[in-house]
C-alpha positions as CSV (number, residue, x, y, z in Angstrom):
1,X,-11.4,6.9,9.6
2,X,-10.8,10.6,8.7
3,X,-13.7,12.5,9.3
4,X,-14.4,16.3,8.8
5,X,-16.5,18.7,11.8
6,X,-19.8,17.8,10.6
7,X,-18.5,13.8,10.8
8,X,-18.7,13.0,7.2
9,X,-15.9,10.8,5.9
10,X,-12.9,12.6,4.0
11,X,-10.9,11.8,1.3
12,X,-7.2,9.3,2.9
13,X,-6.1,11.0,-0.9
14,X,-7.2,13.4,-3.4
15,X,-5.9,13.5,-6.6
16,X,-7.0,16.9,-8.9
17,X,-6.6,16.4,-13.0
18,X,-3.0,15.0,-12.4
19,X,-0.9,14.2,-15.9
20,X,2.5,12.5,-16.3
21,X,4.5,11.6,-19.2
22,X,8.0,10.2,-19.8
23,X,9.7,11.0,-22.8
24,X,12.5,8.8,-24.3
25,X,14.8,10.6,-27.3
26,X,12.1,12.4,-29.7
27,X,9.3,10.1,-27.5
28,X,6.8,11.7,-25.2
29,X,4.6,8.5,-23.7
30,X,1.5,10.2,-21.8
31,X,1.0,7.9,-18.7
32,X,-1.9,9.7,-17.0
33,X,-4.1,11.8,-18.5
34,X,-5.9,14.2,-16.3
35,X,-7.0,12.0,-13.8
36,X,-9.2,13.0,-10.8
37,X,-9.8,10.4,-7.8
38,X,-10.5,10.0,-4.5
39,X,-9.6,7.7,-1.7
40,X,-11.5,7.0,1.3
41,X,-10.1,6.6,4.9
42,X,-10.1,3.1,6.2
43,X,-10.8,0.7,2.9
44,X,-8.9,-1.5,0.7
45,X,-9.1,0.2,-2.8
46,X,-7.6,-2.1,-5.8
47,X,-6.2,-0.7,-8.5
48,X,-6.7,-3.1,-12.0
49,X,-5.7,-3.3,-15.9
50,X,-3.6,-3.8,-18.3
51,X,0.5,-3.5,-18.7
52,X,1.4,-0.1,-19.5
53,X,-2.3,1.6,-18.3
54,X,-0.1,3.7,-15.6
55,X,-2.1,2.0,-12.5
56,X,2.0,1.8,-10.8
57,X,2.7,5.3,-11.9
58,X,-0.6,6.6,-10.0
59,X,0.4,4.8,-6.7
60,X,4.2,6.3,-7.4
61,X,2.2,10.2,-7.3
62,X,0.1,8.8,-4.6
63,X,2.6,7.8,-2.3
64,X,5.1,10.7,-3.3
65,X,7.4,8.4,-4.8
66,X,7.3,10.4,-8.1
67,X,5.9,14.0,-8.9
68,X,3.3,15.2,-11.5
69,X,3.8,17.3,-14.6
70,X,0.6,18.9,-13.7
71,X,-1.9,18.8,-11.4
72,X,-2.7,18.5,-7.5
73,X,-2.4,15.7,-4.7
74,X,-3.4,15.6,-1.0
75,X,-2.5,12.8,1.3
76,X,-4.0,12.9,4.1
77,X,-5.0,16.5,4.3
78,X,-1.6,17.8,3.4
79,X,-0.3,18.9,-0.3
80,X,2.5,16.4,-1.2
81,X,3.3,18.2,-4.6
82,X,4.7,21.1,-2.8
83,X,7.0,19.3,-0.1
84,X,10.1,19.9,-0.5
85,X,12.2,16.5,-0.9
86,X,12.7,16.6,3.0
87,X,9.5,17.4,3.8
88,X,8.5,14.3,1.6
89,X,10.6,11.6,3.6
90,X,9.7,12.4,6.6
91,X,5.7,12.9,5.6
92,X,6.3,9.3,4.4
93,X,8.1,7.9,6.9
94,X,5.4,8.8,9.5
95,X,2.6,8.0,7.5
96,X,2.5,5.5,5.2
97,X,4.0,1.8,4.3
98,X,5.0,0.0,1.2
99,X,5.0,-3.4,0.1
100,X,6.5,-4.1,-3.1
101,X,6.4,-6.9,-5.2
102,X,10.2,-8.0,-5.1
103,X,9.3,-7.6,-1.5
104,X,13.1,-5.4,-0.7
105,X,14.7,-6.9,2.2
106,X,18.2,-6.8,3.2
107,X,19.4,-10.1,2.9
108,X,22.3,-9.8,6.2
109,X,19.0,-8.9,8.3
110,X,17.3,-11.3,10.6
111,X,13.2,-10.9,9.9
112,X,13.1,-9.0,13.2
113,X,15.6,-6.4,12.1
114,X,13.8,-6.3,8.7
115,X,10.7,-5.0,11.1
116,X,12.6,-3.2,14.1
117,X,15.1,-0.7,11.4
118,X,12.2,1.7,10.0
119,X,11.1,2.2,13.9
120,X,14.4,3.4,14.5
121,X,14.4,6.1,12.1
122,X,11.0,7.0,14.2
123,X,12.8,7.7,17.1
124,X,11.0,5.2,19.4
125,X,12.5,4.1,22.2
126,X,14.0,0.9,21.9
127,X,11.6,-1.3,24.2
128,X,8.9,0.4,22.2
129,X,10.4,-0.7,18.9
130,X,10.7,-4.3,19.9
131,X,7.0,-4.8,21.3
132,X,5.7,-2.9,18.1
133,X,8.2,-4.8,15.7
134,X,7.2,-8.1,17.3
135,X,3.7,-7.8,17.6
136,X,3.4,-6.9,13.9
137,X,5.7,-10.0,13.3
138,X,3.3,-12.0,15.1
139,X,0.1,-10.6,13.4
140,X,1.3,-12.2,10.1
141,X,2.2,-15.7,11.5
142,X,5.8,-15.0,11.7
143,X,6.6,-15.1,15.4
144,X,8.4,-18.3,15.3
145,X,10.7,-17.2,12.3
146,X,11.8,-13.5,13.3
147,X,15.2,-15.0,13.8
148,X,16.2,-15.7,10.2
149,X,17.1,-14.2,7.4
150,X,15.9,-14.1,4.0
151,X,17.6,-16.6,2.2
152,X,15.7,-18.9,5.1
153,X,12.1,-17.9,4.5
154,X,10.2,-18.6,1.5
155,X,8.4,-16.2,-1.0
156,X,5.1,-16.1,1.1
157,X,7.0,-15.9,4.4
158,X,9.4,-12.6,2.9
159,X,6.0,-10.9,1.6
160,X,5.1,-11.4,5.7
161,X,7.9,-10.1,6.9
162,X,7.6,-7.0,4.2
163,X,4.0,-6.6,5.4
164,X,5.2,-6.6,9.1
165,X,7.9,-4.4,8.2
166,X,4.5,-1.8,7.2
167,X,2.4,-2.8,9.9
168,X,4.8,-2.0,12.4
169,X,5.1,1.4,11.5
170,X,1.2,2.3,11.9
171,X,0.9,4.0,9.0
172,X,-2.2,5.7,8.2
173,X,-1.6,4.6,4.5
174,X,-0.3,1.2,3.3
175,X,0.5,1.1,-0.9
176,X,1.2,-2.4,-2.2
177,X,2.4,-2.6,-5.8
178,X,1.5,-6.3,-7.2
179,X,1.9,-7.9,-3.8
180,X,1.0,-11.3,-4.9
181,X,2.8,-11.6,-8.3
182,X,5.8,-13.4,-7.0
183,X,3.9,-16.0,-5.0
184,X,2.3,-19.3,-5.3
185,X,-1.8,-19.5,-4.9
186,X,-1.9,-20.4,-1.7
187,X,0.6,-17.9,-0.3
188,X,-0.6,-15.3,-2.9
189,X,-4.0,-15.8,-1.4
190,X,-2.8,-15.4,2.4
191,X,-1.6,-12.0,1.5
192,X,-4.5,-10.5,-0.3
193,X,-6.1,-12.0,3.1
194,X,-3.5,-9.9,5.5
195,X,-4.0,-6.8,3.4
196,X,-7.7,-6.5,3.7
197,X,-7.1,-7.8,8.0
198,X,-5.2,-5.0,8.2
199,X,-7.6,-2.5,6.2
200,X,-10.6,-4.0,8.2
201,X,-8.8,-4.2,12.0
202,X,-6.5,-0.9,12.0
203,X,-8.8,1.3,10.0
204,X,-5.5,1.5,7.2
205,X,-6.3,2.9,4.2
206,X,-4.8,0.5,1.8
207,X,-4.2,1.0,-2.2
208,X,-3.5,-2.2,-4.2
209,X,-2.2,-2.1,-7.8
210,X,-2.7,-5.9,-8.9
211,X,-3.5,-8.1,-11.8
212,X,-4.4,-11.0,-9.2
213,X,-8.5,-11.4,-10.2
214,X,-8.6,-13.1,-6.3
215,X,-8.2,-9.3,-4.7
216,X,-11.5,-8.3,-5.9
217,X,-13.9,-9.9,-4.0
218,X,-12.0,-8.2,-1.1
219,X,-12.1,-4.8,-2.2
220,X,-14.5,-2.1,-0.7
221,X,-13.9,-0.6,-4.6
222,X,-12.3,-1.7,-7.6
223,X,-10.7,0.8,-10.0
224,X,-10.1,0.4,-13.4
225,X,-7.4,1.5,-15.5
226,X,-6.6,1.8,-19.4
227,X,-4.3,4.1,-21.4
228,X,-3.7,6.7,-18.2
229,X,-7.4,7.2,-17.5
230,X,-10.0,5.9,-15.4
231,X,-12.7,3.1,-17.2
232,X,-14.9,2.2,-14.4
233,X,-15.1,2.8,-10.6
234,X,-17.4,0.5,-9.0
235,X,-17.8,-1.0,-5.2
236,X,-16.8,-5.0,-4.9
237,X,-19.5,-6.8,-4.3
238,X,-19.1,-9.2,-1.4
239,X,-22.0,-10.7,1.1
240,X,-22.1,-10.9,4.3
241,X,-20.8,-14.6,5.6
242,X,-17.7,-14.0,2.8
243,X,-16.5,-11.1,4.6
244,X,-17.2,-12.4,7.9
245,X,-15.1,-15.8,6.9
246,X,-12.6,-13.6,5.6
247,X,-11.6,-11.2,8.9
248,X,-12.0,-14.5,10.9
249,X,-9.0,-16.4,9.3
């Protein structure tokens, strides 16, 4: 976890009174309205609400994916709103990891590859690449199918291999944009069950947008959204033996 000199915890990212809008013909549509939030290092914040509430377009700002019309954004520590567009890859291609909900792999590319190509564009060195790629394969139960390709592996097993494909990078942020929508319960639930793993066992501060009601009671906090603004911030509730149960699957 981030922590400041005098050890207190600091924001993973810091949002000041951010606002976007699109506009389509003579249409402006406000999508966020002045919003302030923060982020803490090392938990599994979930992002909830309606269609159309703007909960994707804050994790766009917040990953740097898309700008602001007005307003500030820190991700870890540095100001992401005044990066230049090189500046911005490579800030998030050291630091942080998507997982989307169409779950974008290259269909020619072996689950391995899937996990090994974004190391490459690190600059490790190749033995260094396979162990990490491998061992992030292996974390999500996909040791035994890194050899095939998409069109082999179910929905559950590509939103592994996505999850892998983050994992493997060590980022100190992981953004998941309705991660479970595509998939079955069972699967569904196995992912909202990796993402908070990896929250709990490599300190990753991970931001969820999801309509899946299951994520909740894995949350450390539960945001929710309505017409570009804030409603309620609250911590998940969860005792003891459920989290326990949880990090031992």
């Amino acid at each position: 976890m981030i922590t400041s000199d005098n050890a207190r915890p600091v924001p993973a990212l810091v949002a000041r009174d951010i606002s976007k809008a699109f506009v389509s013909g003579q249409i402006r549509t406000t999508v966020l309205d002045r919003l302030s939030l923060e982020v803490m290092a090392g938990e599994m914040t979930l992002i909830s609400g309606p269609s159309g509430c703007g909960k994707s377009t804050l994790l766009s700002i917040l990953s740097g994916l898309q700008s602001v019309d007005a307003g500030v954004v820190h991700a870890l520590g540095e100001r992401i709103n005044d990066m230049d567009k090189r500046a911005l890859e490579r800030f998030r291609l050291h630091h942080t990891g998507f997982v989307f909900q169409g779950f974008n792999l290259f269909p020619a590319l072996t689950a391995y590859e899937q996990v090994a190509l974004p190391l490459d564009y690190l600059g490790l060195h190749r033995g260094v690449a396979r162990e990490r790629a491998e061992a992030a394969l292996a974390e999500v139960g996909m040791a035994s199918r890194m050899h095939l390709r998409p069109m082999e592996l179910s929905g559950g097993e590509k939103q592994r291999v996505a999850i892998a494909r983050a994992l493997a990078k060590e980022p100190a942020l992981l953004f998941a944009d309705e991660p479970t929508s595509a998939l079955d319960a069972d699967n569904g639930q196995m992912v909202i069950d990796m993402l908070h793993h990896i929250a709990r066992r490599h300190g990753t501060t991970v931001l969820c947008v999801s309509h899946d009601p299951r994520l909740i009671g894995h949350a450390d906090r539960l945001l929710t959204m309505e017409d570009g603004r804030i409603l309620e911030d609250r911590r998940a509730t969860r005792t003891v033996d459920a989290t326990l149960a949880t990090e031992s699957r």
